[in-house]
GULO-324682 format. One line per 4 residues: number of its first residue (from 0); their letters; for each residue x, y, z of N, C-alpha, C, CB. Coordinates in pm, 1 decimal. Last residue first. Glycine has a CB too. Layout:
NUM	a	X,Y,Z,X,Y,Z,X,Y,Z,X,Y,Z | ...
END
This chain:
120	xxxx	-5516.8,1810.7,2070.7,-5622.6,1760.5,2078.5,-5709.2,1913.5,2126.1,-5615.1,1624.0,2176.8 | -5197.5,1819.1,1901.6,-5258.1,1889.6,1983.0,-5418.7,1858.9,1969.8,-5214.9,2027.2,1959.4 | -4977.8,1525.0,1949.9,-5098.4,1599.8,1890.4,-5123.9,1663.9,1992.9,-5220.0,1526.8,1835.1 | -4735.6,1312.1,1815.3,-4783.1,1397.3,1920.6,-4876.0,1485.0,1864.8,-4678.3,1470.7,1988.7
116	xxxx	-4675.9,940.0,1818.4,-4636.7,1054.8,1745.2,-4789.2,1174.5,1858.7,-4658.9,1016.1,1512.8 | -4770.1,688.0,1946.4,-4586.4,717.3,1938.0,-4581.1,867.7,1891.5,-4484.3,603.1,1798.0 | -5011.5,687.1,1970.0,-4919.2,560.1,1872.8,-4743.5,643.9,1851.3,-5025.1,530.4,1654.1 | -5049.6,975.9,2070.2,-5091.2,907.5,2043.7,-5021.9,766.7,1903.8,-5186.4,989.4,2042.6
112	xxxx	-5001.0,1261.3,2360.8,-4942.1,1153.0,2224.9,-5013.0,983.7,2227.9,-4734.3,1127.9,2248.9 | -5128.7,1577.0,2354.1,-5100.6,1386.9,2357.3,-5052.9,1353.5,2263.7,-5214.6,1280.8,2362.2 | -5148.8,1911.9,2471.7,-5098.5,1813.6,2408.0,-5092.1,1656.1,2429.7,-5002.5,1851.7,2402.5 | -5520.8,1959.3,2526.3,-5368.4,1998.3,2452.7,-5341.6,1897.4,2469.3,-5256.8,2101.3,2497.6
108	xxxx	-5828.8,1804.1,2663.0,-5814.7,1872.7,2592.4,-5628.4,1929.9,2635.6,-5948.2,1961.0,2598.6 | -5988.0,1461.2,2662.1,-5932.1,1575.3,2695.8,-5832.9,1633.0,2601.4,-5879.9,1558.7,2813.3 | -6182.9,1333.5,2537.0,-6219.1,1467.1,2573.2,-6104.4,1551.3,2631.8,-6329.6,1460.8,2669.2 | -6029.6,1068.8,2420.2,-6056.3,1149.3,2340.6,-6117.1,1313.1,2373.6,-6130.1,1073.1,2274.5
104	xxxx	-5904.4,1055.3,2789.6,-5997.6,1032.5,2680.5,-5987.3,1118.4,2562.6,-6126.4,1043.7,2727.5 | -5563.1,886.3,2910.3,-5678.3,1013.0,2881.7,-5735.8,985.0,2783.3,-5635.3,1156.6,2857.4 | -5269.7,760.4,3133.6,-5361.7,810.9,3007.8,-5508.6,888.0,3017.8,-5394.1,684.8,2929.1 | -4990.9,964.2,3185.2,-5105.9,946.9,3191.5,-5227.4,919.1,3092.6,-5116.5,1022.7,3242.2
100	xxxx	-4741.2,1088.2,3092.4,-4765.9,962.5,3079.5,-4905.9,902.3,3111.3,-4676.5,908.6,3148.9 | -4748.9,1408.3,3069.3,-4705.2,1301.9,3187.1,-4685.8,1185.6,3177.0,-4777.0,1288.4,3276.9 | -4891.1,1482.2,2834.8,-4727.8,1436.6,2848.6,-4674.1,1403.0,3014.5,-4622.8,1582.5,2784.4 | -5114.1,1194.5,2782.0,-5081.1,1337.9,2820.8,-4913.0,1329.6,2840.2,-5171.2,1389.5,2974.4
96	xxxx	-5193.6,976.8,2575.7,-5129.7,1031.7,2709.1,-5085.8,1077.8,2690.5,-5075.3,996.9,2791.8 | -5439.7,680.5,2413.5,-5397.3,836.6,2465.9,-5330.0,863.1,2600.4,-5523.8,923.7,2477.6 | -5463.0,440.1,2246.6,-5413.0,504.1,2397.0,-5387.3,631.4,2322.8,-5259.3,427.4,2495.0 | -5419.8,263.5,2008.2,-5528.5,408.6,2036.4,-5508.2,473.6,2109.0,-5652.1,406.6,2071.5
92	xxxx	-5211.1,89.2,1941.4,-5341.9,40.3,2027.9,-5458.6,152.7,2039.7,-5293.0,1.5,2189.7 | -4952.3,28.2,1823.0,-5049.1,96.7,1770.9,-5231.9,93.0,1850.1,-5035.8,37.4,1623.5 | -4612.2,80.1,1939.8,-4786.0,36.4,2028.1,-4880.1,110.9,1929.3,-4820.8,119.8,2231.1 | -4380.0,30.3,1740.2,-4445.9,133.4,1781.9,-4594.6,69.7,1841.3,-4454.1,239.6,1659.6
88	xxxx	-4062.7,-123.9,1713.3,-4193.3,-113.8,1704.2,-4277.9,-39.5,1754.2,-4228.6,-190.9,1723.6 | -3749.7,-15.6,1589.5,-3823.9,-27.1,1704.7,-4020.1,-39.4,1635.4,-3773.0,134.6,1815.6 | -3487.0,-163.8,1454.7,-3641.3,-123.2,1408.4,-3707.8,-122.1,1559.4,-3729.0,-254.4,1285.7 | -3159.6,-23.5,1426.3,-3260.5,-97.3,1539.0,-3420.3,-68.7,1509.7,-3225.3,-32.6,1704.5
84	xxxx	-2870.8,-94.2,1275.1,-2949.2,-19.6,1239.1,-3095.9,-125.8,1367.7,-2947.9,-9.3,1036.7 | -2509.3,-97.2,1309.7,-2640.7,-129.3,1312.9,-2781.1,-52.9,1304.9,-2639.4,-180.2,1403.8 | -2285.2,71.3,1294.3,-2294.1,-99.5,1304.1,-2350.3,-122.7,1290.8,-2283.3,-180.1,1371.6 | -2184.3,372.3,1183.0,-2312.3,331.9,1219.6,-2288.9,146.1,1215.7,-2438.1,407.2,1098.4
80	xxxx	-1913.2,559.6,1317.6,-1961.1,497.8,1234.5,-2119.4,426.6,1252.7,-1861.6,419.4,1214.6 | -1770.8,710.4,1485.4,-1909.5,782.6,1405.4,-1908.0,680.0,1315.0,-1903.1,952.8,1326.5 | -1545.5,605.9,1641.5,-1683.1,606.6,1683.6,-1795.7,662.2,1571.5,-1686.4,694.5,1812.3 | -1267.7,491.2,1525.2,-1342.8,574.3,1443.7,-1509.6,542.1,1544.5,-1328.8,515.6,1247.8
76	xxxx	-966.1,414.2,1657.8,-1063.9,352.0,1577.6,-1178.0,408.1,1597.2,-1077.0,221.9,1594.9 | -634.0,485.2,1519.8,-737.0,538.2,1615.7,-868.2,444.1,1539.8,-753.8,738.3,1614.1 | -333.5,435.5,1513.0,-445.3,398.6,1450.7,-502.6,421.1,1566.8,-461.1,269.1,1379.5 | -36.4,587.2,1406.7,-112.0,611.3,1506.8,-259.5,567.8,1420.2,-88.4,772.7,1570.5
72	xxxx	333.4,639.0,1402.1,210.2,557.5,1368.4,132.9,555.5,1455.5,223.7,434.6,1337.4 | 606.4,791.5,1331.8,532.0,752.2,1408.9,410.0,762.9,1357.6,548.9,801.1,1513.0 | 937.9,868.3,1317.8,844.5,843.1,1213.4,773.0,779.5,1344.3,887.9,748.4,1059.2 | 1262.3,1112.0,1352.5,1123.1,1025.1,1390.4,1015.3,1001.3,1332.5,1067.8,1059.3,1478.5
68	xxxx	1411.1,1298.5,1286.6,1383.3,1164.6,1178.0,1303.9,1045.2,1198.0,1501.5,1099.5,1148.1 | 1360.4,1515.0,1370.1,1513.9,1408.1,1443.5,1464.6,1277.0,1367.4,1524.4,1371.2,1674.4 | 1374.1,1717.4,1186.1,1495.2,1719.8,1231.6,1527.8,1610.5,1358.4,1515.7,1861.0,1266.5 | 1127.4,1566.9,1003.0,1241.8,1601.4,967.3,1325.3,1626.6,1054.1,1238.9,1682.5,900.0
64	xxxx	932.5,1361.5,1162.9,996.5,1527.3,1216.9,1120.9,1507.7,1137.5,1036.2,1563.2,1418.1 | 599.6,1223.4,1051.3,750.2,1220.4,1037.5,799.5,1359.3,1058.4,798.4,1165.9,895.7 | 290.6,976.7,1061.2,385.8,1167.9,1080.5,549.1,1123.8,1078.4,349.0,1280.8,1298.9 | -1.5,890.5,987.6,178.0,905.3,994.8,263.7,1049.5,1004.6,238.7,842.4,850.1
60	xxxx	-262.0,751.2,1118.9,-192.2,857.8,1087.0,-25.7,823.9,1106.6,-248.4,975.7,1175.4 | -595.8,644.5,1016.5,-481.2,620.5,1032.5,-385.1,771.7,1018.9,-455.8,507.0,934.5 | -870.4,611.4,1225.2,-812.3,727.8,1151.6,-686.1,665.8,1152.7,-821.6,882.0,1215.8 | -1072.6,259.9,1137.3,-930.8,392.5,1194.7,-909.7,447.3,1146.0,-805.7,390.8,1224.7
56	xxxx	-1322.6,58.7,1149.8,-1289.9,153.6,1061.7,-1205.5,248.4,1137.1,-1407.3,214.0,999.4 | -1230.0,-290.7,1166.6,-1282.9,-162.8,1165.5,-1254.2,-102.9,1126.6,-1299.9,-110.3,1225.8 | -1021.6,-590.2,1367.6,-1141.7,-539.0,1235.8,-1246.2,-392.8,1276.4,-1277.8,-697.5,1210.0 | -755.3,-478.0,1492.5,-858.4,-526.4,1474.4,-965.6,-488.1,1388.5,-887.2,-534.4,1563.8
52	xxxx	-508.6,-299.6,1542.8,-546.2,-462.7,1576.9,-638.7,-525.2,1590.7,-516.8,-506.1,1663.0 | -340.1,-218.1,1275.6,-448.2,-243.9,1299.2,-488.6,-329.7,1417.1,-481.7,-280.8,1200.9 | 41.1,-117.3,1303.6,-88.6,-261.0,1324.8,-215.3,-185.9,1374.0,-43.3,-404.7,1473.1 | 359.1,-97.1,1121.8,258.7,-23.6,1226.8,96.9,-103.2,1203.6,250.3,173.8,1183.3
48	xxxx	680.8,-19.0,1112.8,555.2,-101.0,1040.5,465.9,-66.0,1179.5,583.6,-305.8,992.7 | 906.9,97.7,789.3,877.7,111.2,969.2,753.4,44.4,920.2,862.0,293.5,1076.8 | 1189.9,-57.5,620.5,1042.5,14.5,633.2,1017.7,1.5,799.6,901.4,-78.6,528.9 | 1509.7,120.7,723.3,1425.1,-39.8,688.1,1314.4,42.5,725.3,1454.9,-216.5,792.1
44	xxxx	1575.8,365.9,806.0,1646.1,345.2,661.7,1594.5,177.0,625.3,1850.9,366.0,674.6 | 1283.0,535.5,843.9,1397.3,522.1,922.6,1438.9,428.2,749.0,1383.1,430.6,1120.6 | 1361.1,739.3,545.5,1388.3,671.5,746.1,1275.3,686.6,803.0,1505.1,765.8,871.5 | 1553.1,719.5,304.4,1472.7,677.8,355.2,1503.3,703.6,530.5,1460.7,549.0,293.9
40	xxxx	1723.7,755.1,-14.9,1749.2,830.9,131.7,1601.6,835.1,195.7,1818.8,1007.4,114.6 | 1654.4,608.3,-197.8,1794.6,580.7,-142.6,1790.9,634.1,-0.5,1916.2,653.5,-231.0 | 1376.7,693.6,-316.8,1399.7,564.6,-227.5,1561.5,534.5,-120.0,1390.5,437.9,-352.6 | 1313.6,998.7,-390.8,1420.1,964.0,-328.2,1476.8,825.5,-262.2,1412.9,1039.4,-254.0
36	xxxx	1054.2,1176.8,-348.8,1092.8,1008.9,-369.7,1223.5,949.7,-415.4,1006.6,951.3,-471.5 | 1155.9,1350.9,-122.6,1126.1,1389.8,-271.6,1141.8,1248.4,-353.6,1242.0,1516.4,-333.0 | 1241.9,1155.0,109.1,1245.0,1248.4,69.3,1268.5,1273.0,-110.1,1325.9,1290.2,156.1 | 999.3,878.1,224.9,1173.1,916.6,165.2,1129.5,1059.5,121.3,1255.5,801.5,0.4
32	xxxx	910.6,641.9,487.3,897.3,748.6,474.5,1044.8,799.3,385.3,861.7,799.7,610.9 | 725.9,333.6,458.2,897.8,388.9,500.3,867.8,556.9,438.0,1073.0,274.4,379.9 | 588.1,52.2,595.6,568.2,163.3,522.8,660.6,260.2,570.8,434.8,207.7,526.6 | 377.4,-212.8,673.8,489.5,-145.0,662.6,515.0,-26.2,547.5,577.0,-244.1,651.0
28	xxxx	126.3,-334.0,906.9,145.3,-202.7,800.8,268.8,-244.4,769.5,139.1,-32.8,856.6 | -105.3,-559.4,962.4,13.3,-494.8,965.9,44.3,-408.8,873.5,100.4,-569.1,970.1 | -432.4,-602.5,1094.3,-381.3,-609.9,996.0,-236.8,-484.5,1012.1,-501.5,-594.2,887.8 | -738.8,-799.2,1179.1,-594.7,-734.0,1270.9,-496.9,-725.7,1125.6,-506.1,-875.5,1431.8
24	xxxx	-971.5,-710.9,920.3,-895.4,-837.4,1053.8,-743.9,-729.6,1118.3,-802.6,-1056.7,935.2 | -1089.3,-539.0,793.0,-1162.3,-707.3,814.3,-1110.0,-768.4,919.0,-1137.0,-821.0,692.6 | -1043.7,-221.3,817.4,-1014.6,-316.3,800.6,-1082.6,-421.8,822.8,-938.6,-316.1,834.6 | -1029.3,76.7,662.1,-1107.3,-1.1,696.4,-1067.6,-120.1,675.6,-1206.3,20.5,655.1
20	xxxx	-911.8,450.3,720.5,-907.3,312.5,651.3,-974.9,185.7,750.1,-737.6,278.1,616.2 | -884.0,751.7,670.6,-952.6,667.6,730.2,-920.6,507.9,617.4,-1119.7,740.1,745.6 | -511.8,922.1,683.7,-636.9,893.6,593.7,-752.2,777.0,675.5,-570.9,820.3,432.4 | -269.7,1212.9,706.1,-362.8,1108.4,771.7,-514.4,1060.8,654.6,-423.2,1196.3,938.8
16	xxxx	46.8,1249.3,755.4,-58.3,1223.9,697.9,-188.1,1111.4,748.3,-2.6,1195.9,588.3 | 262.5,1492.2,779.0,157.3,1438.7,818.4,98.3,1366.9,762.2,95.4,1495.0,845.6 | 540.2,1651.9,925.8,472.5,1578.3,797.5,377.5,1454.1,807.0,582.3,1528.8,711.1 | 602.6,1910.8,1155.0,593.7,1776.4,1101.2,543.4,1750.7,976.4,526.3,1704.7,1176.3
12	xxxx	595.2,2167.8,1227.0,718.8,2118.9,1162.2,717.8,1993.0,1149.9,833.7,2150.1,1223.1 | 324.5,2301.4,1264.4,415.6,2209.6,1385.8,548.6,2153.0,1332.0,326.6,2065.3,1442.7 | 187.8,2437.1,1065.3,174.3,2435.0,1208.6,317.5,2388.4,1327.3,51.7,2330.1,1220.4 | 223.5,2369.1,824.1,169.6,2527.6,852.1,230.0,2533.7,1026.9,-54.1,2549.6,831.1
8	xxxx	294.0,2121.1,683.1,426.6,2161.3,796.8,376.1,2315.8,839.8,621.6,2167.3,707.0 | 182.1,1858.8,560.7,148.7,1966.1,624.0,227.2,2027.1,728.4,44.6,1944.8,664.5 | 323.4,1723.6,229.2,332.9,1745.8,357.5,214.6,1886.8,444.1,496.4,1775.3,360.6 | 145.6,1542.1,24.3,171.8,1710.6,73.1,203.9,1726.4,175.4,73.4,1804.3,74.6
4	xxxx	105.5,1209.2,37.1,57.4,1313.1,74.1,117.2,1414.3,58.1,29.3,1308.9,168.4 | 76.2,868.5,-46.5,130.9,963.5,-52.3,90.7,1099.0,-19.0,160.8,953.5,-139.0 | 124.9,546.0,29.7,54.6,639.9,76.8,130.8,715.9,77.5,-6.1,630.9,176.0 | 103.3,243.4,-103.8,140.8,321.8,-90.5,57.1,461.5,-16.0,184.0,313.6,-191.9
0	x	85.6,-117.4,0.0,0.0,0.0,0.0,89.5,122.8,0.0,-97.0,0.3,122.5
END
């Protein structure tokens, strides 16, 4: 897997990159950071490698500090995703209730809710 980016150096004098990626299973990285693709002049100077450890969706991120040539890996695993989807069923029975929870006749009078959804009576 290659992964190439623009460095972002506005801020902090690092080189950044970050992309979401999705995995099936615990899964290993390797992946070497070179200047102006440059393969000869790499570092660290053997690919660096970095682990999923488990099936999902992670912000992956690489960064690298030009002046001490530190390269570092960072998988985060992603809460805004949706897993599931939950059909709730709704009491279609007629009941009426007030927003206390109380129930009540077709006579009484503002707001109820009726089969789940709300009315002014």
């Amino acid at each position: 897997m290659t992964l190439v980016d623009d460095p972002n150096s506005d801020y902090d004098g690092l080189y950044t990159l970050e992309r979401n990626f999705t995995a099936e299973a615990s899964t290993d990285f390797e992946f070497k950071v070179v200047q102006d693709h440059a393969w000869g002049v790499a570092y660290p100077a053997s690919n660096a490698t970095g682990n999923i450890p488990n099936a999902g969706t992670y912000k992956v991120v690489i960064s690298y500090d030009p002046t001490s040539h530190a390269v570092e890996f960072h998988a985060t695993a992603n809460a805004d995703g949706i897993d599931a989807v939950k059909t709730v069923t709704v009491n279609t029975d007629n009941r009426i209730f007030n927003l206390a929870g109380q129930q009540v006749t077709k006579a009484y009078k503002g707001v109820v809710v009726k089969n789940g959804k709300t009315y002014i009576q």
